[in-house]
C-alpha positions in Angstrom: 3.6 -11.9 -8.5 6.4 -13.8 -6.5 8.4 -14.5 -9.8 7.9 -10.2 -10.0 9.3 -9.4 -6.6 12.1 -11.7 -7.0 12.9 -10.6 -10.6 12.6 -6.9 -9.3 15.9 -6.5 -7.5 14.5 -4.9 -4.4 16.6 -4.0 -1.2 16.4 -5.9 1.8 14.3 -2.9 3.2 11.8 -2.8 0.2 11.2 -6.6 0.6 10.7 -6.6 4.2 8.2 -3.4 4.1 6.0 -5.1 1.0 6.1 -8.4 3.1 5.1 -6.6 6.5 2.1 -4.4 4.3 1.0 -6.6 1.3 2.1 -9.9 2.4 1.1 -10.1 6.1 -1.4 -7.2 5.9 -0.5 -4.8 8.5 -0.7 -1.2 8.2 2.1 1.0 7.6 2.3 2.2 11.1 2.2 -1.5 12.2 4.8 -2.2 9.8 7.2 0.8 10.0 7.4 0.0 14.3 8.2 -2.9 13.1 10.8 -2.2 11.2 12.1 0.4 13.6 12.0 3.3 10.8 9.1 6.7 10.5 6.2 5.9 8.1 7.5 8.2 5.7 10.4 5.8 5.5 7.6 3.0 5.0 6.2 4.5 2.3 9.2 5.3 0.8 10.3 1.6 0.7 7.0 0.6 -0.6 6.7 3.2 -3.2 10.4 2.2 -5.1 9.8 -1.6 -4.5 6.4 -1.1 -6.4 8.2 0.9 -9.1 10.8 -1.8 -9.2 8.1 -4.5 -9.9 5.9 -2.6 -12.4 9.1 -1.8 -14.0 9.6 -6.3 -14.5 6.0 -6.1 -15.6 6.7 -3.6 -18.2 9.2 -5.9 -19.6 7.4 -9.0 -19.1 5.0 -7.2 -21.7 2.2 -7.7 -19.1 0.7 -4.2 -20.2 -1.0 -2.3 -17.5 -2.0 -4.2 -14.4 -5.5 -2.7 -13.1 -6.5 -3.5 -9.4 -10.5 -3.4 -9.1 -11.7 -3.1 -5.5 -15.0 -2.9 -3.8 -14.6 0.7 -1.6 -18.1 -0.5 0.3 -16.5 -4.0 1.7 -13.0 -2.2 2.1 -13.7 0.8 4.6 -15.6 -0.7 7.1 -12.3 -3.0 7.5 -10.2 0.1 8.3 -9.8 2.3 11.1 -10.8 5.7 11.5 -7.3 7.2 10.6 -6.9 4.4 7.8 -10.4 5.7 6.2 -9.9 9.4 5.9 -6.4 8.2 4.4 -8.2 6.0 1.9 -10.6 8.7 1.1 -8.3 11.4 0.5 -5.8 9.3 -1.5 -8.5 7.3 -3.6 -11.3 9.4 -3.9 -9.9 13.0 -3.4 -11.9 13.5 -0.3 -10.5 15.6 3.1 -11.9 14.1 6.5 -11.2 16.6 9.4 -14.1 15.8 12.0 -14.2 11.9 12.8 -15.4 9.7 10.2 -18.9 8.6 10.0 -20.7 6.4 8.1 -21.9 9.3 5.5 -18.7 9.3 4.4 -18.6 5.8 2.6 
């Protein structure tokens, strides 16, 4: 994976925001205060740098790379807010009241 990022060519930016989320494991809002920049911003960075380094796998000829998680030992990790995000991203599902444990 380090070989990927390197190869990847990413911004200052995009290396700093994977580094702050994936590498130090902060959330995005931890990570965009941080950084001084929105979430959106965040995201932003995150989303091209992740391009960027599927884009080396690709010519690596790694194939697909497939991420298995276990949802049950995840959520109880995140916050409230970080939850319904996971839910609603992952498994299609819209939180409005507060989460509860019916929900995982």
């Amino acid at each position: 994976m380090h070989s990927a990022i390197n190869s990847a060519d990413l911004t200052e930016r995009q290396t700093e925001a994977i580094a702050w989320v994936y590498g130090v494991d902060l959330t995005q809002e931890k990570a965009a205060a941080i950084m001084g920049i929105a979430r959106p911003t965040l995201i932003e960075h995150i989303e091209t740098a992740e391009e960027k380094i599927a884009e080396v796998y690709r010519r690596w000829d790694y194939g697909d790379i497939e991420v298995e998680y276990d949802a049950s030992a995840l959520i109880p990790l995140l916050n409230e807010q970080e939850s319904a995000e996971f839910l609603r991203i992952h498994k299609g599902i819209e939180i409005e009241d507060e989460y509860t444990e019916e929900c995982a």
